[in-house]
C-alpha positions as CSV (number, residue, x, y, z in Angstrom):
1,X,124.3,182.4,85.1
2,X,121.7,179.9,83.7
3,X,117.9,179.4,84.0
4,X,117.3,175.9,84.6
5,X,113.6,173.9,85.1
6,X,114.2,171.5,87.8
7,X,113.2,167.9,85.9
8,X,109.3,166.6,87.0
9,X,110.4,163.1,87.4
10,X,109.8,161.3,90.3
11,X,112.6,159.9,91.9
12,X,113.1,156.4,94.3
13,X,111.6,157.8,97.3
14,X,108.3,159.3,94.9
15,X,109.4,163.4,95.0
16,X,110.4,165.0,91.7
17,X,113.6,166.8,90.9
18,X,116.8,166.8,90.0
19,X,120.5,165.2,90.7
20,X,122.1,165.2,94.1
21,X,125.6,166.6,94.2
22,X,128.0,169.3,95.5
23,X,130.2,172.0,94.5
24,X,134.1,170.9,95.6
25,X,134.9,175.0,95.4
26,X,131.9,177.0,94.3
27,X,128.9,179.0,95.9
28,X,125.9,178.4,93.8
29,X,122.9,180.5,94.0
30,X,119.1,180.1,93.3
31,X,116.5,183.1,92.3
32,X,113.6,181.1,92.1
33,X,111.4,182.4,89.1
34,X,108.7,179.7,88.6
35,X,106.8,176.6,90.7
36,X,107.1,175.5,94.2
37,X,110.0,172.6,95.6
38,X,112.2,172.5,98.2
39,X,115.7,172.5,98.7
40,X,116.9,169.6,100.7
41,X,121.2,170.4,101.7
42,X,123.1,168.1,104.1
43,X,126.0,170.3,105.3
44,X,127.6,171.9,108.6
45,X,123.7,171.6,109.9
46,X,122.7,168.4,109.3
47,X,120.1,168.2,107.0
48,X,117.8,170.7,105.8
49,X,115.1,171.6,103.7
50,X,114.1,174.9,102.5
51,X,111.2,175.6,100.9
52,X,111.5,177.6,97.3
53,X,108.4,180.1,95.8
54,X,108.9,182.9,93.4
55,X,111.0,185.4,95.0
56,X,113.3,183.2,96.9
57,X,116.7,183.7,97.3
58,X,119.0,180.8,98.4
59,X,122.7,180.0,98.1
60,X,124.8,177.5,99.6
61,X,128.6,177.3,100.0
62,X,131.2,174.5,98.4
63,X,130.9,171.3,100.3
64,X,127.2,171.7,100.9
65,X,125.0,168.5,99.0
66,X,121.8,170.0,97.7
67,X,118.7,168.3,95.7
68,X,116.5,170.6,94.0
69,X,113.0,169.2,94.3
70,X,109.7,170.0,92.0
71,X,106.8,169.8,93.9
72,X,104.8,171.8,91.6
73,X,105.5,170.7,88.3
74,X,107.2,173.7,87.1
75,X,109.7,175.2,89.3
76,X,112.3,177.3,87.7
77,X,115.2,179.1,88.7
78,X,117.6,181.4,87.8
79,X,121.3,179.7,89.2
80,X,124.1,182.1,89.7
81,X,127.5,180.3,89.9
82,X,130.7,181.8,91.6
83,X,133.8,181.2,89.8
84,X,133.0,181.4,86.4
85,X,134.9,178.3,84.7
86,X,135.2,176.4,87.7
87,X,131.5,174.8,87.8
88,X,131.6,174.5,83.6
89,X,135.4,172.0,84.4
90,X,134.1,169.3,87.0
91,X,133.7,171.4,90.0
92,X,130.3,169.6,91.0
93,X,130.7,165.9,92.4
94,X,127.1,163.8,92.3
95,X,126.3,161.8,95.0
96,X,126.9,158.4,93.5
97,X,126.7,155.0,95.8
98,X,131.2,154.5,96.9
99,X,131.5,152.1,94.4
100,X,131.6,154.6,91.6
101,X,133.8,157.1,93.5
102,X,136.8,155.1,93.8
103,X,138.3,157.0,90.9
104,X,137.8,159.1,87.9
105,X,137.2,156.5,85.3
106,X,134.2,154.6,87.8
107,X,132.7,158.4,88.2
108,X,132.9,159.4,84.5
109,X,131.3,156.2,83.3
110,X,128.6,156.8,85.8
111,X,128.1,160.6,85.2
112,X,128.8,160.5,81.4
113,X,126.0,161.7,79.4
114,X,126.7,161.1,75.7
115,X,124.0,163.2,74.5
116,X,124.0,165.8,77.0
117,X,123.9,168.6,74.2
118,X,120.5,166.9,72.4
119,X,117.2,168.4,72.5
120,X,114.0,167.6,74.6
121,X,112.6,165.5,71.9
122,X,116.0,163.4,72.4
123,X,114.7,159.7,73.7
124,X,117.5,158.6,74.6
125,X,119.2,162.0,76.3
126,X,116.5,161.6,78.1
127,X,116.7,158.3,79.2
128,X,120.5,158.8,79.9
129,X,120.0,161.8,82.7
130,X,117.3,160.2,84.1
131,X,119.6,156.8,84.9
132,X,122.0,159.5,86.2
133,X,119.8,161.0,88.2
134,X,118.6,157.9,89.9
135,X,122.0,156.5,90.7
136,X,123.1,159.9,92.3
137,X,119.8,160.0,94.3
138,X,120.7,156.6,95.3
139,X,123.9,157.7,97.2
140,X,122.1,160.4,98.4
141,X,119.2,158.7,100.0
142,X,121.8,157.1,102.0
143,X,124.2,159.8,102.9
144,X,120.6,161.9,104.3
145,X,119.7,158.8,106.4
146,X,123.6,158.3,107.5
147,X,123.5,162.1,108.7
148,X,120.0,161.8,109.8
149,X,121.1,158.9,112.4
150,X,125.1,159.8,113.1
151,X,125.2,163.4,112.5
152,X,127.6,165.5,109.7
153,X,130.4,163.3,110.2
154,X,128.9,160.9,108.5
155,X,129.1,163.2,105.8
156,X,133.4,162.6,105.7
157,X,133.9,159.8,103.3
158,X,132.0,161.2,100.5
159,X,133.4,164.7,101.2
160,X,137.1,162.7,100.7
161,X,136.3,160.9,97.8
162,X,135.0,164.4,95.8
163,X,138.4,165.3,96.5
164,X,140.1,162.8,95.0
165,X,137.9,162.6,92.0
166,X,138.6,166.7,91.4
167,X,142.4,167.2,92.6
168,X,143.4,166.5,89.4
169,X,141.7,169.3,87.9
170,X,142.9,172.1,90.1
171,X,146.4,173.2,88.3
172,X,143.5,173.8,85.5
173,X,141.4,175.4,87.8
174,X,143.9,178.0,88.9
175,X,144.5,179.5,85.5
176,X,141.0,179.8,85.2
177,X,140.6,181.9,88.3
178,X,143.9,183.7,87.6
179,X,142.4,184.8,84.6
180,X,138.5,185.2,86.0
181,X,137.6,186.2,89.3
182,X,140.7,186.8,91.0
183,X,141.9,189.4,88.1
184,X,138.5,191.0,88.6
185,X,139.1,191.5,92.3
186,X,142.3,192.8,91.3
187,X,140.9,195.0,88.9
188,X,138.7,196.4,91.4
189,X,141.2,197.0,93.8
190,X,143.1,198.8,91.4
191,X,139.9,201.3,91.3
192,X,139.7,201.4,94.9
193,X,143.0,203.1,94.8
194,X,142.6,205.0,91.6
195,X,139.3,206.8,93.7
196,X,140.8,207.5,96.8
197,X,143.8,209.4,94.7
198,X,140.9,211.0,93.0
199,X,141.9,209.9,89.4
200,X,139.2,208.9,87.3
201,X,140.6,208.4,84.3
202,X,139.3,204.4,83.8
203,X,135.6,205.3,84.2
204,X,135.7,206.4,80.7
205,X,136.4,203.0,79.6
206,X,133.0,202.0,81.1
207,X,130.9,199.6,78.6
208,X,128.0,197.8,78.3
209,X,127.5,193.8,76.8
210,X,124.9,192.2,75.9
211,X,123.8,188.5,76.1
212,X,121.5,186.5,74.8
213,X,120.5,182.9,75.5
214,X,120.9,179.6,73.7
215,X,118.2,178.2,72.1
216,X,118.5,175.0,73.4
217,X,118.2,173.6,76.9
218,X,121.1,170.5,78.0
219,X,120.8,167.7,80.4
220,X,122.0,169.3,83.7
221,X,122.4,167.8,87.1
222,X,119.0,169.7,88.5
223,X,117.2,169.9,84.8
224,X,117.4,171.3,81.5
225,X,119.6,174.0,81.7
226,X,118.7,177.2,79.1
227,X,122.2,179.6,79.4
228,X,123.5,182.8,77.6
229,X,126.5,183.6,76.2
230,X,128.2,187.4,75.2
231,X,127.0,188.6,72.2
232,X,127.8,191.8,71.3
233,X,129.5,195.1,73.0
234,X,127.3,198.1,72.5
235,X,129.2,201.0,71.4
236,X,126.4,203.4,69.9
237,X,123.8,205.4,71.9
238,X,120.3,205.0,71.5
């Protein structure tokens, strides 16, 4: 979970926002908190756009390109990733022009971000995401008007080179989700079973953590990012 502000800065075709890209095997979520945009997607539907207000709830499977855009200056939102781990080890892919896709050493020159971790003050952090940004809406722009003129296949060559860029990474991926989500889902199971036997003797291992967020926001793909990390297990009543 992280809050990010999409960025304000206007982009090749004038609207604001942030990065183009997918996730290769992660749904991401969107509580908007802040601002108005949109969310344009190209997926199974073409292209879309959806607008975003406070309140609004929207999520979008792996394999679906999204661009988060600020139309009011200071739209916010609250992301939700599935697959904790996954989306933190190269699970996105930005939308970068084919030339820069051919393998991982083109892509990581074009996505690297040497001073990802540096304040807002940081010039040239800055200056950095925003050529990012610009060379991923670049793609984009043209994968929209690809799909806008010969429908979702168009959408196949980029959804093959994402692939290739992240197969690498999956043997790492696995132990992550062996040791994440898929042990929670066991774990749960486990319960399942444990209630309809009528034991309930892991309830009294229930516990509450606390969080707290960083106190600086990184460079994202959509904006500055602010996230949390686990603080503290509370043990005491109050």
């Amino acid at each position: 979970m992280s809050e990010v502000s999409i960025y304000d800065w206007p982009g090749l075709d004038g609207a604001a926002g942030g990065s183009p890209h997918m996730h290769t095997a992660s749904t991401e979520a969107y509580v908007v908190q802040q601002g108005t945009g949109r969310l344009e997607t190209l997926d199974s539907r073409g292209f879309t756009s959806t607008p975003l207000a406070p309140g609004t709830v929207v999520w979008f499977t792996p394999g679906t390109i999204h661009r988060a855009i600020n139309d009011s200056g200071d739209l916010r939102v609250l992301v939700v990733m599935q697959n904790a781990g996954l989306p933190e080890n190269g699970d996105a892919v930005m939308t970068f022009p084919a030339e820069h896709l051919v393998d991982v050493d083109a892509y990581s020159r074009a996505a690297s971000l040497a001073s990802k971790d540096a304040d807002a003050g940081d010039a040239d952090a800055e200056a950095a995401a925003r050529r990012r940004r610009d060379l991923a809406l670049e793609g984009y722009l043209e994968l929209k008007a690809a799909v806008l003129e010969s429908g979702v296949s168009a959408l196949a060559e980029f959804h093959a080179a994402a692939a290739g860029l992240v197969s690498v990474r999956t043997e790492g991926w696995r132990d992550l989700l062996s040791g994440g989500a898929e042990r929670q889902a066991a774990v749960t199971g486990q319960q399942l079973d444990s209630l309809g036997s009528l034991e309930s003797f892991y309830l009294q291992e229930a516990r509450t953590t606390m969080g707290e967020r960083k106190s600086r926001r990184i460079y994202g793909m959509c904006g500055r990012i602010q996230a949390w990390e686990v603080s503290e297990t509370v043990v005491a009543g109050t």
